[in-house]
C-alpha positions in Angstrom: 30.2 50.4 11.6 29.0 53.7 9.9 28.7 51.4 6.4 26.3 49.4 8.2 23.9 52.4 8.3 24.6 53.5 4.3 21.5 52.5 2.7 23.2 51.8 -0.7 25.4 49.1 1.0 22.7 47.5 2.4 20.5 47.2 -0.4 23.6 45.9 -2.7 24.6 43.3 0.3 20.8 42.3 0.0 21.0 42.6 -3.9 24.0 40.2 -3.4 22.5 37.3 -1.0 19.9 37.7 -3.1 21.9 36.2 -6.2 23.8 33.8 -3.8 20.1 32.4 -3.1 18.9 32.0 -6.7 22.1 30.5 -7.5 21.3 27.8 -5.3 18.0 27.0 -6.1 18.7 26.8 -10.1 22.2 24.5 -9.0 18.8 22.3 -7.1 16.8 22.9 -10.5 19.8 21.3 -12.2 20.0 18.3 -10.1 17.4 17.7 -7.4 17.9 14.3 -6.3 21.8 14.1 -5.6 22.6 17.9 -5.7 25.8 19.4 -7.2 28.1 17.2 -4.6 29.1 18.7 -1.4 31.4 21.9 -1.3 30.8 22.4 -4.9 29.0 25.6 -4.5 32.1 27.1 -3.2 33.8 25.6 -6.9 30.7 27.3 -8.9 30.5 30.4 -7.6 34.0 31.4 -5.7 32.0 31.7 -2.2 31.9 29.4 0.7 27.6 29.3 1.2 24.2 31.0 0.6 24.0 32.7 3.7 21.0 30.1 4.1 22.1 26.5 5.3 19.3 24.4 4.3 19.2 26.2 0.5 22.9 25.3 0.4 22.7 22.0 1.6 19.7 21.7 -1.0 22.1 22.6 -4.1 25.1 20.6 -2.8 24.0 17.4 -1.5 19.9 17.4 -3.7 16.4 16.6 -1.2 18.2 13.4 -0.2 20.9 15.7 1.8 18.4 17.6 3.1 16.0 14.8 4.1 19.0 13.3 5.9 20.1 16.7 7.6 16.7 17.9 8.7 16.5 14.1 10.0 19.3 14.5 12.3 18.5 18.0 13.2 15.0 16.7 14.3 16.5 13.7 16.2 18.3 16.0 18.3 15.8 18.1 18.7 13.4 15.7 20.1 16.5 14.5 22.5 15.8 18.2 23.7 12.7 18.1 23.8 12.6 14.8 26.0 15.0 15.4 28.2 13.1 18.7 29.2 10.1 16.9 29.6 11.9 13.9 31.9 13.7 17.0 34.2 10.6 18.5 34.6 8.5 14.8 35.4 11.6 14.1 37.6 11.3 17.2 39.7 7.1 17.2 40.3 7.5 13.5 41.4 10.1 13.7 44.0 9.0 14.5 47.7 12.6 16.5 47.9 13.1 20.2 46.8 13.1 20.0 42.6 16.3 19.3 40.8 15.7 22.6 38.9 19.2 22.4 37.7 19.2 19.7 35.4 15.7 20.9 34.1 17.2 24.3 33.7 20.0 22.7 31.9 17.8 21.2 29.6 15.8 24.0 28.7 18.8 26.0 28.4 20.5 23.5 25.9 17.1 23.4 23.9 17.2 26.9 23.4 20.9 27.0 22.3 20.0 24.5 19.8 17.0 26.3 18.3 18.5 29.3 18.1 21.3 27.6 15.8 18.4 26.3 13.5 17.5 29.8 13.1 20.4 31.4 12.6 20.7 28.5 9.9 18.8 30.7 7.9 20.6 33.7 7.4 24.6 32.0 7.7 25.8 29.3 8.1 26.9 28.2 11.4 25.7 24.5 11.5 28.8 23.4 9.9 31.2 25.0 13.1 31.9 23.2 16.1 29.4 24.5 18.5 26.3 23.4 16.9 27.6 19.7 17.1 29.1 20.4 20.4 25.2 21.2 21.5 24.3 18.3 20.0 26.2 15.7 21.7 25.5 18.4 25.0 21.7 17.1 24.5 21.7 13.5 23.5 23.8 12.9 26.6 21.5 15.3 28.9 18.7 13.6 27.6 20.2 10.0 28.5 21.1 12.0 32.0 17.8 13.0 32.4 16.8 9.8 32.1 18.8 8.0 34.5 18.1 10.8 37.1 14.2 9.8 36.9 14.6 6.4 37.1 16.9 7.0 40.4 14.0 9.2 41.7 11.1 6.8 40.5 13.1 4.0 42.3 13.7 6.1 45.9 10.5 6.9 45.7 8.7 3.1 45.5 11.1 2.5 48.3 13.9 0.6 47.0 
């Protein structure tokens, strides 16, 4: 704990993600399109990632990986982002108390997800099992959410 607070550590760990980084954009410089191939940053350079996600995904897999990565990081995004949005419709539209559960839910997953993308950019945690766990966690809320409003919507046109 006590290196954490030793200035010279700090700055050579810095130093050191530092070189990790640039090592990844000139593997990018080297082949932009298709990237080095996946896991071969690891093979260059003896360690597992940049400490940044996107930059290694970049070097590995070239702009087409990370076209196609920050594609399906969007798309469950916007799940989120919908299925916060249909919780909340849900809720103002029903004559009964709100459902704040499932909107809370929602929100809550949203956040979880985002807060992954961020911490994207200082290790890399996309690649464990609890970024795709929140991922499936919000595409099936979403398709929840949506289910639950058109229940409501029907109750409520007296059906």
């Amino acid at each position: 704990v006590l290196a954490r607070f030793n200035l010279g550590e700090t700055q050579y760990s810095d130093q050191a993600h530092l070189r990790l980084f640039s090592q990844a954009i000139e593997f990018f410089i080297m082949r932009p399109i298709a990237g080095i191939g996946w896991a071969n940053y690891e093979a260059r350079t003896g360690v597992l990632h940049a400490h940044n996600i996107y930059i290694t995904i970049l070097a590995e897999t070239g702009i087409i990986g990370l076209a196609l990565w920050l594609l399906l990081s969007g798309s469950v995004f916007l799940h989120g982002v919908r299925a916060v949005r249909i919780s909340q419709r849900a809720d103002v539209g029903n004559a009964s108390p709100p459902n704040s559960f499932l909107r809370y839910w929602n929100l809550g997953l949203l956040a979880a997800f985002v807060s992954v993308l961020v911490n994207n950019l200082f290790q890399v945690s996309a690649f464990f099992g609890f970024a795709w766990l929140l991922a499936g966690l919000i595409i099936a809320s979403h398709f929840v959410s949506v289910s639950e409003s058109e229940g409501t919507s029907k109750v409520g046109m007296g059906s």
